[in-house]
RODO-2510 file (C-alpha; in nm, 4 decimals, decimal comma):
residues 163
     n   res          X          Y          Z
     1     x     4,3366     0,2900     6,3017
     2     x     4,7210     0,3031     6,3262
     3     x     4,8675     0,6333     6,1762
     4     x     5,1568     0,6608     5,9793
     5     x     5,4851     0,8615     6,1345
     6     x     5,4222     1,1051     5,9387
     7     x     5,0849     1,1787     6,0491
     8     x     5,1548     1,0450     6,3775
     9     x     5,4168     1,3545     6,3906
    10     x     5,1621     1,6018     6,2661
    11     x     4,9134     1,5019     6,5369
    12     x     5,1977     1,5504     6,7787
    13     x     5,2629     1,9135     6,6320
    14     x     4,9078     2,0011     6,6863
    15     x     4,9203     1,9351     7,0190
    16     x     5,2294     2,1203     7,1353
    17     x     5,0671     2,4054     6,9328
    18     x     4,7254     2,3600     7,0613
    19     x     4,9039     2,3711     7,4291
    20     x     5,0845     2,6734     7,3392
    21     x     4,7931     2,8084     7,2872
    22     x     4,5622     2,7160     7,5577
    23     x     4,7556     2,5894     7,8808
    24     x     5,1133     2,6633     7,8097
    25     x     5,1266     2,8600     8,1169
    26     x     5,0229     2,7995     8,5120
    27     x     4,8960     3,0771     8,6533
    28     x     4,8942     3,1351     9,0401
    29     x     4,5719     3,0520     9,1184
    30     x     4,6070     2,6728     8,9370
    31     x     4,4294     2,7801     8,6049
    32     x     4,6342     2,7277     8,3192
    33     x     4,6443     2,9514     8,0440
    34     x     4,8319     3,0031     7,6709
    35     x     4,9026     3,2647     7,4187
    36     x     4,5100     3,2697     7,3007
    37     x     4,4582     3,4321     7,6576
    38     x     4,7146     3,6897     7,6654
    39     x     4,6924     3,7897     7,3173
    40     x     4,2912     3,8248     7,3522
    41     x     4,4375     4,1108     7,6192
    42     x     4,4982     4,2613     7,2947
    43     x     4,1563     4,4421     7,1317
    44     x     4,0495     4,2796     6,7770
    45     x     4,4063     4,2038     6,6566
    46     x     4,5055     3,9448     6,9513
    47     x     4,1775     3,7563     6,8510
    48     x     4,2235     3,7775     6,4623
    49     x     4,5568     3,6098     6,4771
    50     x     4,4471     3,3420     6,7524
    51     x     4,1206     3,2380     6,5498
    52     x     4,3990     3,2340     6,2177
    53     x     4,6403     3,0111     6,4236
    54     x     4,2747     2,7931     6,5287
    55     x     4,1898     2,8179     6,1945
    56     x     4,5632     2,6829     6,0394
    57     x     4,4929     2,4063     6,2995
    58     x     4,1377     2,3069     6,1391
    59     x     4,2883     2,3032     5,8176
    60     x     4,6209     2,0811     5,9394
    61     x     4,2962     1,8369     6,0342
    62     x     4,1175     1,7777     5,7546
    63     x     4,4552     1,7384     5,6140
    64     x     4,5154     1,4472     5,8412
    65     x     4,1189     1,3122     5,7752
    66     x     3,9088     1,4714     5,9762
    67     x     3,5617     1,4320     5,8324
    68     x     3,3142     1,7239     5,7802
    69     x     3,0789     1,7013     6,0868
    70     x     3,4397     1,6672     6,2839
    71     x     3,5394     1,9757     6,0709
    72     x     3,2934     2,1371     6,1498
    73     x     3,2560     2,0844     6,4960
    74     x     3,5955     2,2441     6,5247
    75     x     3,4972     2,5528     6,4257
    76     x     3,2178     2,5651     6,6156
    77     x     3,4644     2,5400     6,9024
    78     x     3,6109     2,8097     6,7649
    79     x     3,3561     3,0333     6,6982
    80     x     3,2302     2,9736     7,0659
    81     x     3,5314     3,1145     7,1728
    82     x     3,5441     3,4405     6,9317
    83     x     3,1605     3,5326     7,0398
    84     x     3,2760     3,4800     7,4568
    85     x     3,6075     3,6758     7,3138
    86     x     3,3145     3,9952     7,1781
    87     x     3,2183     4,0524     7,5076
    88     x     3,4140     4,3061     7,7191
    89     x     3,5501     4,1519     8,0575
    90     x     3,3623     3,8090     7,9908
    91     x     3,5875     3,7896     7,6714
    92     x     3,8873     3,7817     7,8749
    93     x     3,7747     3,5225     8,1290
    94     x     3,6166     3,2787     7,8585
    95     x     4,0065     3,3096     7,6565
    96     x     4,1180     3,1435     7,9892
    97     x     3,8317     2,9009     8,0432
    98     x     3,6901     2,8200     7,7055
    99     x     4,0255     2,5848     7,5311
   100     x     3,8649     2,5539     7,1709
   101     x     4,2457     2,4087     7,0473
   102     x     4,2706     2,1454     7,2930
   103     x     3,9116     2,0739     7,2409
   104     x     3,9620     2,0239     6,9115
   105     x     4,2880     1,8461     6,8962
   106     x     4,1080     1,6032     7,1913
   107     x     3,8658     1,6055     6,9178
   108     x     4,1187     1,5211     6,6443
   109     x     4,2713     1,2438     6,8194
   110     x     3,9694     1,0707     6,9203
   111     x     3,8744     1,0394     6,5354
   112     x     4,1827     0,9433     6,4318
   113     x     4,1181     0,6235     6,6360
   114     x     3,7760     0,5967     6,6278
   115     x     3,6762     0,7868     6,2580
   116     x     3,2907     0,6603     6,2621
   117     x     3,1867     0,7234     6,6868
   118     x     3,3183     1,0615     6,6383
   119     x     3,1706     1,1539     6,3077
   120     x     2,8293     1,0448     6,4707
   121     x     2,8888     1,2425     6,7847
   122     x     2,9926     1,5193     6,6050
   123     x     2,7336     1,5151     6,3258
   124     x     2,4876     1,5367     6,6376
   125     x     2,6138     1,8041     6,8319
   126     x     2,6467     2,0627     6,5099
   127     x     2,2830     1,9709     6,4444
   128     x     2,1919     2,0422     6,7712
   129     x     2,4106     2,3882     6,7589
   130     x     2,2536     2,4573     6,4181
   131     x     1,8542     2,4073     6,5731
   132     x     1,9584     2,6071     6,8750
   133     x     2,0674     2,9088     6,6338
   134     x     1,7998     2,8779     6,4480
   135     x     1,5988     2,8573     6,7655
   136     x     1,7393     3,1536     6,9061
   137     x     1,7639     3,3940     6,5565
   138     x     1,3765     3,2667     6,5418
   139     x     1,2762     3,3955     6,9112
   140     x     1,4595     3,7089     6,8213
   141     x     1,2646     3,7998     6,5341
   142     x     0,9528     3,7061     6,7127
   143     x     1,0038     3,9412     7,0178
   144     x     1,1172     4,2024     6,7302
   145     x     0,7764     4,1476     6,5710
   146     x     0,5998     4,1526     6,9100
   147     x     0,8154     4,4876     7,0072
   148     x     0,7184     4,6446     6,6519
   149     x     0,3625     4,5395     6,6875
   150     x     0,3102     4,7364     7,0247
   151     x     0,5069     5,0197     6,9220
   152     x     0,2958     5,0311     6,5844
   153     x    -0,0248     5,0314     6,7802
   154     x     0,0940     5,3045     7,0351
   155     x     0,1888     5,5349     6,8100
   156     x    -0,1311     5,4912     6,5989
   157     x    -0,3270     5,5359     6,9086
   158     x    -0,1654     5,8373     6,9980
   159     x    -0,2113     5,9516     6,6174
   160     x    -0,5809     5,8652     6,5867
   161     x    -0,6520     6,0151     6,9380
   162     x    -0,3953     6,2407     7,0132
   163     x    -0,1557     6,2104     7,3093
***
């Protein structure tokens, strides 16, 4: 699907933003970094205005077309990288590894010439996230339950029968 200039030009924009904010940057071990590193440096406010800057880009892509599992797969990439951001030390390193705005402008392009493949793909791999959540928020509550259970039954025991 050809794009218009005008939309041609956004995509462009994206990109140069989405490499400002990812690999601007060469560091001197060969790993490139952007502004969504350094700023995660930052405690709670560098991440808040990175994900707002991810988020602007999201928006800029449905503006363009982007269809909802595409959407939406976009912010998962960007929610991936605020839960590695939560994590002291491992934060850091995933802001430098994990590139959710190049992901998702890769991802951007690629449906902008291919709408239906990468609505498919995409549809797929946020059901797949959503099962694994549930998955996971499932086994949680199960080894809560389990955890409860014992703890219920020891401290009955030691109530009936004394310690």
């Amino acid at each position: 699907m050809a794009l218009t200039p005008e939309e041609a030009r956004e995509l462009a924009r994206l990109e140069r933003l989405a490499v400002w904010l990812d690999t601007k940057y060469e560091t001197p071990f060969g790993i490139r970094v952007g502004w969504d590193g350094i700023l995660g440096l930052v405690p709670v406010v560098g991440e808040i205005v990175t994900t707002l800057i991810s988020g602007y880009l999201i928006v800029r892509a449905a503006w363009l077309g982007a269809s909802t599992p595409v959407l939406l797969r976009m912010g998962l990439n960007v929610v991936i990288d605020d839960v590695i951001a939560v994590v002291p030390l491992v934060g850091w390193i995933g802001d430098f590894v994990w590139k959710s705005n190049v992901k998702n402008t890769d991802l951007l392009r690629k449906h902008l010439a291919d709408p239906e493949t990468t609505r498919r793909r995409s549809l797929a791999v946020v059901i797949v996230s959503a099962a694994v959540v549930v998955a996971a928020v499932a086994t949680f509550a199960l080894l809560v339950g389990i955890a409860a259970w014992i703890l219920g039954s020891a401290v009955y025991r030691m109530a009936t029968q004394g310690f």
